[in-house]
N, C-alpha and C positions, 0 to 999 in steps of 0.2 A: 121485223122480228129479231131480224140479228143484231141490232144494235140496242133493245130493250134486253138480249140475252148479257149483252157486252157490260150496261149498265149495271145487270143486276148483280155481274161478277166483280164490276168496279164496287158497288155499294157494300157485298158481302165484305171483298177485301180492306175497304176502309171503316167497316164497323170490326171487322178481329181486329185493324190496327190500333182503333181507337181503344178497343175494351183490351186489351194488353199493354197500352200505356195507361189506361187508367187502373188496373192489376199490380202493373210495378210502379205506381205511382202512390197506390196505400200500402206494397208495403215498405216502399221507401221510408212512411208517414213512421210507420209503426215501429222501423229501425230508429225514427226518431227520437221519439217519443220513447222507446224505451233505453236510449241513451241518454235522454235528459232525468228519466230517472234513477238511471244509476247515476250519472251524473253530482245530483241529487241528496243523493243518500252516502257518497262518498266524500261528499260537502261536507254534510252533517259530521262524519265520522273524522276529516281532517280538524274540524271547529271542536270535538270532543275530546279524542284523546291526548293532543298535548298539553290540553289543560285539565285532562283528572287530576284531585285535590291528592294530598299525600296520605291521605287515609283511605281514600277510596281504594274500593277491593276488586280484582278482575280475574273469574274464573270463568273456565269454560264446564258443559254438562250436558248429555243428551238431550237432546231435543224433543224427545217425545216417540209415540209409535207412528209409524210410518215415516218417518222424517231419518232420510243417512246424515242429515248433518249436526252439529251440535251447537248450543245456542250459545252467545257470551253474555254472561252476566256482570252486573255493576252493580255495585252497593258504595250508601257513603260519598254521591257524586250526585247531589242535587240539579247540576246543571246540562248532566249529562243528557247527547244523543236528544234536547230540545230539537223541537219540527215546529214547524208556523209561530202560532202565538201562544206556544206553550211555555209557560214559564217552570219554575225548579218543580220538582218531583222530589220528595221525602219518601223514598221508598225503596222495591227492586226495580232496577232495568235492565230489559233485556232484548237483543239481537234474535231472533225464533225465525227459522223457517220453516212454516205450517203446508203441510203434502195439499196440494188440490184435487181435484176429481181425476180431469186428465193425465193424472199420474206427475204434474210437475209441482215445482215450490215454492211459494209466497213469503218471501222476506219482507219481516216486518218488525216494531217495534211493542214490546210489551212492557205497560205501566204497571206496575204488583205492589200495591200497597203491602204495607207491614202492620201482625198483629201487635200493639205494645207489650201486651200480657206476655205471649207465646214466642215474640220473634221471628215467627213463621210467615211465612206467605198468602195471605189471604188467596181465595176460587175466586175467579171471574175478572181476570186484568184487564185493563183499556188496552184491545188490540190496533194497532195502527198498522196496516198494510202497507207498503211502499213499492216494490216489485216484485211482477208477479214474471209466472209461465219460464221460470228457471229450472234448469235442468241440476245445477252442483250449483253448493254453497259451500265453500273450502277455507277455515282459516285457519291461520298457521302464526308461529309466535317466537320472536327471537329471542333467546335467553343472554345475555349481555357476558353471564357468569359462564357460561361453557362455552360462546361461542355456537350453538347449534343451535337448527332454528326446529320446530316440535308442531304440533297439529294439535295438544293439547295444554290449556293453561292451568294447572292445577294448584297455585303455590296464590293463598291469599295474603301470604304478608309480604309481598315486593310484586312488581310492578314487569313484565316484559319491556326491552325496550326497543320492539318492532313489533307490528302488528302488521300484517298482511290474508287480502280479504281477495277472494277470487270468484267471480259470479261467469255463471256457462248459464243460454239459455237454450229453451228448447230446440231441435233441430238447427241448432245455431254453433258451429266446432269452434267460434272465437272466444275466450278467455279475456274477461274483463279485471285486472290486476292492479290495487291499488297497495302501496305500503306506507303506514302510518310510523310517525316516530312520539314516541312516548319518554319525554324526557325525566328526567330523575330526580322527583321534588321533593328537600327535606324540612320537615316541621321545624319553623322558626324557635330558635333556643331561647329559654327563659330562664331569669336566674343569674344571668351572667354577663360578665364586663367585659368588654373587648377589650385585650391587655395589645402595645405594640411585642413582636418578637424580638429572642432574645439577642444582644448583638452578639455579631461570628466571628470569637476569638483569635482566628486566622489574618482577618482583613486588616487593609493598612487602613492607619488612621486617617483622619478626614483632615485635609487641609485646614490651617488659621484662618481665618480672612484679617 
C-alpha cells in the first residue's frame, strides 16, 4: 500500500509538471505569434511610408466610439499599407483600431473607396484585421518645422517627417515601439532647362593647360 500511495504522489507530481510546461509552453506560442504580428505589420508600415508619393495626404481623426485612439489616414497613395496579394487601392486608407468585446483593440487596415460624384467616403470598407487583444495604440509625429514631436497629424499639405507607432497589449506592461522615417519627396519640375550655375566672381581663374 505504501508504495502504490508513493506512486500515486509521484504520478500527481509529474502530471502538474507536465501540465505547467505545457501552460507556459502556449503561452510562449502566443508571445509568438503575436510578435510575428507585429512584426508584420511594422514590415508593412517601414515598406509604406518612405515611399508615399508627393501628393499623398496623411492626417490623423478619431477613430470612432469606443476606440481612445485615433486612426491615420492616407489618400493619394495607391500603394499604400498593401498586405498579401493586394495590389493599388484607389481610394482611402486607413490605420483604425476597432474596440473588442473584452474591452481591448483590434488594429487593423481599412480599404474606403471614394464616391466620384461626392468625394466622400463610401459605408461599408474592406476591413482587414492584423492585431488583435491590444491594450493602447499610440501615435505620435515629428514635425521637421518646429522640431516637436505631437500625437496629432493634422496639416494635409506636408508630410511629418517621423512617424512613430507604439502597440501595449493586454496584461502585457511592454511597449512595442517602432519609428518610421518619411522622407521629403518633391514633384518632378516641368517646364524647365537645367541652366549650369552662375561662375563665383571671387575665385581664381582656372589654370591654361
Amino acid at each position: 500500500m505504501l508504495a502504490i500511495a508513493i506512486l500515486v504522489l509521484l504520478m500527481g507530481g509529474l502530471f502538474g509538471t507536465v501540465r505547467a510546461t505545457v501552460k507556459a509552453c502556449g503561452a510562449l506560442r502566443e508571445t509568438q505569434q503575436a510578435r510575428e504580428r507585429i512584426d508584420g505589420f511594422f514590415l508593412v508600415c517601414q515598406q509604406t511610408f518612405p515611399a508615399l508619393p508627393a501628393p499623398a495626404t496623411l492626417v490623423t481623426v478619431p477613430a470612432g466610439p469606443g476606440s481612445p485612439a485615433v486612426s491615420l489616414v492616407l489618400r493619394n497613395a495607391p500603394a499604400a499599407l498593401a498586405v498579401g496579394a493586394r495590389g493599388v487601392f484607389f481610394g482611402e486608407t486607413a490605420v483604425v483600431a476597432r474596440p473588442q468585446n473584452n474591452g481591448g483593440l483590434t488594429l487593423g487596415i481599412e480599404y474606403r473607396q471614394i464616391d466620384p460624384q461626392t468625394n466622400q467616403v463610401r459605408p461599408d470598407p474592406l476591413w482587414l484585421p492584423l492585431v488583435t487583444d491590444l491594450q493602447g495604440v499610440a501615435w505620435s509625429f515629428y514635425d521637421g518645422q518646429t522640431g516637436q514631436w505631437q500625437e496629432r497629424w493634422d496639416d494635409a499639405s506636408r508630410h511629418p517627417t517621423l512617424v512613430r507607432l507604439t502597440l501595449v497589449f493586454l496584461g502585457d506592461p511592454q511597449k512595442w515601439t517602432r519609428t518610421f522615417w518619411l522622407p521629403k519627396l518633391l514633384p518632378p519640375a516641368t517646364g524647365q532647362i537645367p541652366t549650369s550655375p552662375a561662375p563665383d566672381p571671387t575665385a581664381p581663374p582656372h589654370p591654361s593647360v
